[in-house]
C-alpha positions as CSV (number, residue, x, y, z in Angstrom):
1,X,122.0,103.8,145.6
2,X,120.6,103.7,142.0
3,X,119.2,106.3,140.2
4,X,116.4,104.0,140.0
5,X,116.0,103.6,144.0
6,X,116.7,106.7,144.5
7,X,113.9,108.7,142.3
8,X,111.9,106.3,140.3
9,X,109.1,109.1,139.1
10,X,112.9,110.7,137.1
11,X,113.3,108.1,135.6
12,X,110.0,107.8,133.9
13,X,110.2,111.1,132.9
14,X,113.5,110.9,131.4
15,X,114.0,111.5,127.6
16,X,116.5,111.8,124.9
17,X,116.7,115.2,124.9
18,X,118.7,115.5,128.3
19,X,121.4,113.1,126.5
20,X,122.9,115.7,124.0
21,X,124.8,118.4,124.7
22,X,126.0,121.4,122.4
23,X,127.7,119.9,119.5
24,X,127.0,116.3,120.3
25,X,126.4,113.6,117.2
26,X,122.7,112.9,118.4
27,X,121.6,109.4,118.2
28,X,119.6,109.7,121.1
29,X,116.9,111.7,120.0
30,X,114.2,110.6,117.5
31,X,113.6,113.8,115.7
32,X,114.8,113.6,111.8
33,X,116.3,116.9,111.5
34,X,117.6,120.3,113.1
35,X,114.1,122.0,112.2
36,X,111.6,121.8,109.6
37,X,111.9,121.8,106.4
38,X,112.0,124.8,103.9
39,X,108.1,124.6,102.9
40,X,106.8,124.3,106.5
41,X,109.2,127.4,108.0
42,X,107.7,129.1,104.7
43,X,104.4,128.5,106.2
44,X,104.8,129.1,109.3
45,X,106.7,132.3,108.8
46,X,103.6,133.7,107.0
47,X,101.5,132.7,109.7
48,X,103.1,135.3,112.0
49,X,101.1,138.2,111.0
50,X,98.6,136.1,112.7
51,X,99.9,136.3,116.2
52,X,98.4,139.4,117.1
53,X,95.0,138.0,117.3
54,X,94.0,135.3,119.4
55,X,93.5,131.6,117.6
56,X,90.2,131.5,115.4
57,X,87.2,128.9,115.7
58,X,87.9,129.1,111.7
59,X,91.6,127.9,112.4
60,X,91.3,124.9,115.1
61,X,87.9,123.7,111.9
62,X,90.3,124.1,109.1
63,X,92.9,121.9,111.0
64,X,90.9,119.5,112.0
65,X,89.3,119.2,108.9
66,X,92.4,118.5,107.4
67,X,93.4,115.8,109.8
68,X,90.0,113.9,109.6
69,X,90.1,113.7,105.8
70,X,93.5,112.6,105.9
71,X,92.0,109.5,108.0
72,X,89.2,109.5,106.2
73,X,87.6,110.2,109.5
74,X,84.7,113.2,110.3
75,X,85.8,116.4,111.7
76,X,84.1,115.9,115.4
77,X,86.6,113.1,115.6
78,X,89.5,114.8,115.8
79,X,90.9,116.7,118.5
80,X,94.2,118.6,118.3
81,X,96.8,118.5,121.0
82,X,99.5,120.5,121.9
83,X,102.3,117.7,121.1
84,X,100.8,113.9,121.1
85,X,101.9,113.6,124.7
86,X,98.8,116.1,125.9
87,X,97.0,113.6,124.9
88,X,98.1,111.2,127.7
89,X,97.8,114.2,130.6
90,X,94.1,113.8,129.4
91,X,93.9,110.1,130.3
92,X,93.0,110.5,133.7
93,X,89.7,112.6,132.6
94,X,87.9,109.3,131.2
95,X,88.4,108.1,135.2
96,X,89.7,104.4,134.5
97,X,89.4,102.3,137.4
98,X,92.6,99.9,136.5
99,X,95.4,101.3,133.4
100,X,97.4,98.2,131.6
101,X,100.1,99.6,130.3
102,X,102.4,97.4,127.7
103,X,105.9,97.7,128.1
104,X,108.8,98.0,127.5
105,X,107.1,101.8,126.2
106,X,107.3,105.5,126.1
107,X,106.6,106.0,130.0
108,X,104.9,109.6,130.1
109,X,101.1,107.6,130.4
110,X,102.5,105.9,133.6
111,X,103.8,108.9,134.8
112,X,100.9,110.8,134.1
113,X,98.4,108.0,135.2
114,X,100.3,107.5,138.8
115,X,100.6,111.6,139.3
116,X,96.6,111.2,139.4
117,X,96.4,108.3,141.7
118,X,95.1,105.9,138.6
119,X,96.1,102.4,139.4
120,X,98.5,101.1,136.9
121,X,99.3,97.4,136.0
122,X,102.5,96.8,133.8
123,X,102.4,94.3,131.5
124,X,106.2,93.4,130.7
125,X,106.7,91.8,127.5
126,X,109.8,89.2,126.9
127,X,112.3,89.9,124.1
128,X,111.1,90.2,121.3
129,X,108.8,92.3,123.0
130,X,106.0,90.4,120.6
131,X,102.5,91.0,122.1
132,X,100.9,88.7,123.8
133,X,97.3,90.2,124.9
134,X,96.6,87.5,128.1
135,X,99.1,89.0,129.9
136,X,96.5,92.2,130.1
137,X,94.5,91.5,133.1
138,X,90.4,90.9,132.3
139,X,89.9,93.9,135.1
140,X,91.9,96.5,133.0
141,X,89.7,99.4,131.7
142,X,92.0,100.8,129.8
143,X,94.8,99.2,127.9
144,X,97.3,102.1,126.6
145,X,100.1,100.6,123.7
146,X,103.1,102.2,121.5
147,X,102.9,101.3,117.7
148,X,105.7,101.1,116.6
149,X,107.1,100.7,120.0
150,X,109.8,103.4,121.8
151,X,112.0,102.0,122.1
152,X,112.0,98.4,121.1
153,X,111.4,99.5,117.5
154,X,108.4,96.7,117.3
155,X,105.1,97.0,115.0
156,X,102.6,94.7,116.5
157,X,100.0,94.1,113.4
158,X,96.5,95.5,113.3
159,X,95.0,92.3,114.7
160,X,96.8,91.7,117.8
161,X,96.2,95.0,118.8
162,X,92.6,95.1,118.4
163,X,92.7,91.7,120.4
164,X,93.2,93.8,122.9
165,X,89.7,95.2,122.9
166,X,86.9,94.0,125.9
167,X,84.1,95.3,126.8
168,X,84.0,98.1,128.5
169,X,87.5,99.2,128.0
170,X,89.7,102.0,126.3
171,X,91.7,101.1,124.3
172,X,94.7,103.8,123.5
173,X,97.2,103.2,120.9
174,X,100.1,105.7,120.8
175,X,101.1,106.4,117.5
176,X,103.8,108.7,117.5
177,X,106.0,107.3,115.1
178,X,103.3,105.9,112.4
179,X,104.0,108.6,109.7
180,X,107.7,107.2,109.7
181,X,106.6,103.2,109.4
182,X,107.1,102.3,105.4
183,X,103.4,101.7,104.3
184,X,100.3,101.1,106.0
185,X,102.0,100.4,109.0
186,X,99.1,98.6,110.9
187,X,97.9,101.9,112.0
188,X,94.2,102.2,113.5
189,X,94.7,105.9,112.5
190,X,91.6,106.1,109.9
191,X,89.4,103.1,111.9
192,X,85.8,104.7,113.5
193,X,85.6,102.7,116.4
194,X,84.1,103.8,119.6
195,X,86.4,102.5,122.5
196,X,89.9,102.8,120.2
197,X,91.6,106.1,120.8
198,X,94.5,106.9,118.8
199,X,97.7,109.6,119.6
200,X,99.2,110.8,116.6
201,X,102.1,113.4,117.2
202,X,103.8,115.3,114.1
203,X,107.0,116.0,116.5
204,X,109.1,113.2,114.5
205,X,108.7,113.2,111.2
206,X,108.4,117.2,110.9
207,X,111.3,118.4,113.2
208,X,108.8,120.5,115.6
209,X,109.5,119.6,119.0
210,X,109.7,123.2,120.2
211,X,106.6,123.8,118.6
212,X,104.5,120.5,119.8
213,X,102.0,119.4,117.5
214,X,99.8,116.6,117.5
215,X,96.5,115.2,117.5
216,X,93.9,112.2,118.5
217,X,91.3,110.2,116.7
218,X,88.4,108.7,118.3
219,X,84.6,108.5,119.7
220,X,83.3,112.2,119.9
221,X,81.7,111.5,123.2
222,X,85.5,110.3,124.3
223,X,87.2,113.1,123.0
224,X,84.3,115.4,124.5
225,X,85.6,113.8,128.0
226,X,89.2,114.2,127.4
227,X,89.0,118.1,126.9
228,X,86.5,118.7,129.7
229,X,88.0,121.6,132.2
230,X,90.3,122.2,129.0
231,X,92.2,125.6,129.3
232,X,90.7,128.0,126.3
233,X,93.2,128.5,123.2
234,X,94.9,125.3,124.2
235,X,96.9,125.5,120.9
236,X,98.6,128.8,119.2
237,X,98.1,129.9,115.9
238,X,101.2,128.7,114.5
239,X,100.6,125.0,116.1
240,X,97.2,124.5,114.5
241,X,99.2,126.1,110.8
242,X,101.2,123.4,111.3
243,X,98.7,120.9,111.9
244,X,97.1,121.7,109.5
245,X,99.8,121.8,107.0
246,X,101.6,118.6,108.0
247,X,98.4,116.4,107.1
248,X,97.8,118.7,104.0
249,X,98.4,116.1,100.9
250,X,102.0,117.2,99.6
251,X,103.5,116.9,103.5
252,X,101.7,113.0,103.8
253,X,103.4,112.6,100.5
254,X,106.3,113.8,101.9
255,X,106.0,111.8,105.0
256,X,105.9,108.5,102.7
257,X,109.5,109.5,101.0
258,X,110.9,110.2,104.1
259,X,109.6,107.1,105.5
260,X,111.2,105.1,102.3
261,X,114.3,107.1,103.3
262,X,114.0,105.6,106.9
263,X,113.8,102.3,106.2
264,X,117.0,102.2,103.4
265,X,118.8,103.9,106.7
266,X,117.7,101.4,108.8
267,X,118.3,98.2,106.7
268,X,122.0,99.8,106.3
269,X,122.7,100.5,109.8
270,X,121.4,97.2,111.2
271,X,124.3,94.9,110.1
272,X,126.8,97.4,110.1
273,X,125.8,97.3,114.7
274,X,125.3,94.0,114.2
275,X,129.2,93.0,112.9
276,X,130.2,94.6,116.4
277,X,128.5,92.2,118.1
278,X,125.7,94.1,119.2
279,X,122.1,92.4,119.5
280,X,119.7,94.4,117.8
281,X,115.8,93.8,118.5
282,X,114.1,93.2,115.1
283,X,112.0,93.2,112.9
284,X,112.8,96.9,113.5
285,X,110.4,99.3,112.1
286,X,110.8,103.0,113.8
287,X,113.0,105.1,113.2
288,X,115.2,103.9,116.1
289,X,117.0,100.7,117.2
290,X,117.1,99.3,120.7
291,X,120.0,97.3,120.8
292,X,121.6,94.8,124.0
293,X,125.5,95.1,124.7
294,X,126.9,94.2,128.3
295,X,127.8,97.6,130.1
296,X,125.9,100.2,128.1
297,X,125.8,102.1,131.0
298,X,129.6,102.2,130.5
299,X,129.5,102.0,126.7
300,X,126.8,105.5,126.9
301,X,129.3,107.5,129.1
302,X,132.4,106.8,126.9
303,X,130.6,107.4,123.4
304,X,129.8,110.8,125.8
305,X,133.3,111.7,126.3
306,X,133.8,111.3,122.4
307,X,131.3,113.8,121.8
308,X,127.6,111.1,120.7
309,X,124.9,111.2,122.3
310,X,122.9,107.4,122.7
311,X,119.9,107.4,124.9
312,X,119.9,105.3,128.0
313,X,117.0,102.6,127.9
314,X,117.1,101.3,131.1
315,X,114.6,103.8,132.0
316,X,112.5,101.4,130.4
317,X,110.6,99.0,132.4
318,X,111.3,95.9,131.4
319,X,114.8,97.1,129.9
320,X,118.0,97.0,132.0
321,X,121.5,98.4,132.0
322,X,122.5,96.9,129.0
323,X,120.1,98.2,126.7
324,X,120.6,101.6,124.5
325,X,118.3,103.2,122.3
326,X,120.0,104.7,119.4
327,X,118.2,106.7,116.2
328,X,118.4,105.6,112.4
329,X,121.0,107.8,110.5
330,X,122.2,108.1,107.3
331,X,125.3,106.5,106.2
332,X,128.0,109.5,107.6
333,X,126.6,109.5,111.0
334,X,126.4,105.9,111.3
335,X,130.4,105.7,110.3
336,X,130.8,108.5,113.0
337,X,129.0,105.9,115.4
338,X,130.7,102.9,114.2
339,X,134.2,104.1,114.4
340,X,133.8,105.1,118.3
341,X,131.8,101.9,119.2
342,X,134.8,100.0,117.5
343,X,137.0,102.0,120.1
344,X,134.9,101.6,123.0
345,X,134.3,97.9,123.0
């Protein structure tokens, strides 16, 4: 029996993470970096003294405050979340009758949506994973997107998404990996519109997956809904520092080098797969590449034995055993990969 027969609800939940072990070459996992860099630990380490008094009302303002005029949003538009995937645990709160969900995607919002007995429709997109917004059924009430897309790589432009709009409906875009897109990046981020709701997560970009910071963008009355039964001090003080210091102008100007950085690493890595014969998925625009080779269920475990990690994509709906994910890396990684793909295949 297949993993996949055997415990579906796994395999939704499954991420890169569980694909590296101790010592492992990651490509699996999307994170750029062991940690954060020097300016944010600096920050954070003088936020300790902090800890021995609960979060402040002053704290969670001044962090929100600092996301909204990065958007050029207003403050009551903002709420912070503990890591951009809170945001989707929150879903079920607005009570939507019928979820569309647009895949091949990051899966937690099915996951999450299911758990909570919310009827979900996928919508599968064909390679190229280009959208096409008729295949969304009229009756959805909500409509929940990636973009860029985990783990096709995809940016669907501004328009196309916001095609997606009906009346009556939610429209959720996930944008986790906006910060690393080169330039505007079709993001809805700093758009005031009442049924658009907008995950931003500063995981990626920052290094701070053990610390989980994010934060979403929207309607006050919606984001009023999302937090209703919310635990009190959802976020710690060293969370909303972060927040707060992530959106802060040097970090977005950081954010843009590092996304320039991306896409030089991308744009080198892409023919160096592609002269192996592997199909990559483009235009890519994430920091990631999904790429189709027969066997990558066999291809994964052997890179394993040598020591790199690939994440698994058929964990995707839509995607299939012969599909990997693998991150963008700079040049030495890369030839680390490309010498033991040469091997394998």
């Amino acid at each position: 029996m297949s993993d996949s027969a055997a415990d579906p609800d796994a395999l939704l939940r499954h991420h890169g993470d569980v694909e590296v072990d101790s010592g492992f070459v990651d490509f699996a996992v999307n994170v750029r970096g062991d940690g954060p860099p020097a300016w944010l630990r600096e920050r954070l380490s003088a936020a300790l003294s902090s800890l021995g008094s609960y979060p402040s009302v002053a704290a969670d303002r001044a962090a929100r405050e600092q996301v909204a005029a990065h958007h050029g949003r207003s403050t009551d538009e903002v709420l912070l979340l503990s890591g951009g995937a809170e945001g989707f645990s929150m879903l079920p709160r607005l009570r939507p009758q019928l979820v569309a969900t647009i895949h091949p995607s990051f899966t937690e919002p099915d996951w999450v949506l299911e758990q909570a007995r919310v009827p979900v429709h996928r919508v599968i997109l064909p390679s190229p994973f280009e959208l096409d917004p008729t295949l969304v059924p009229d009756a959805a009430d909500m409509v929940i997107i990636g973009n860029p897309t985990n783990p096709t790589s995809v940016l669907h432009p501004r328009q196309a998404v916001l095609s997606l709009r009906e009346s009556g409906r939610t429209l959720v875009v996930d944008e986790a990996f906006a910060d690393a897109v080169l330039g505007a990046g079709e993001s809805l981020a700093s758009q005031s519109l009442d049924d658009v709701l907008v995950l931003r997560s500063l995981t990626k970009t920052w290094a701070l997956a053990g610390l989980r910071c994010g934060y979403a963008l929207g309607h006050p009355d919606v984001l009023a809904r999302l937090q209703y039964g919310r635990a009190h001090w959802p976020l710690g003080s060293l969370q909303l520092e972060a927040i707060r210091a992530c959106t802060e102008p040097f970090a977005v100007e950081q954010a843009r080098a590092e996304s320039e950085r991306i896409d030089r690493e991308r744009t080198a890595m892409i023919p160096r797969l592609e002269a192996l014969g592997l199909d990559i998925t483009g235009p890519a625009r994430a920091p990631f590449l999904l790429m189709r080779v027969d066997g990558a269920d066999l291809v994964r475990e052997r890179l394993r034995t040598m020591g790199i990690a690939v994440r698994r994509a058929d964990t995707f709906p839509g995607l299939d055993r012969h599909h990997l994910r693998v991150a963008v890396r700079d040049s030495k990684q890369v030839d680390i990969l490309v010498d033991a793909l040469n091997t394998v295949l």
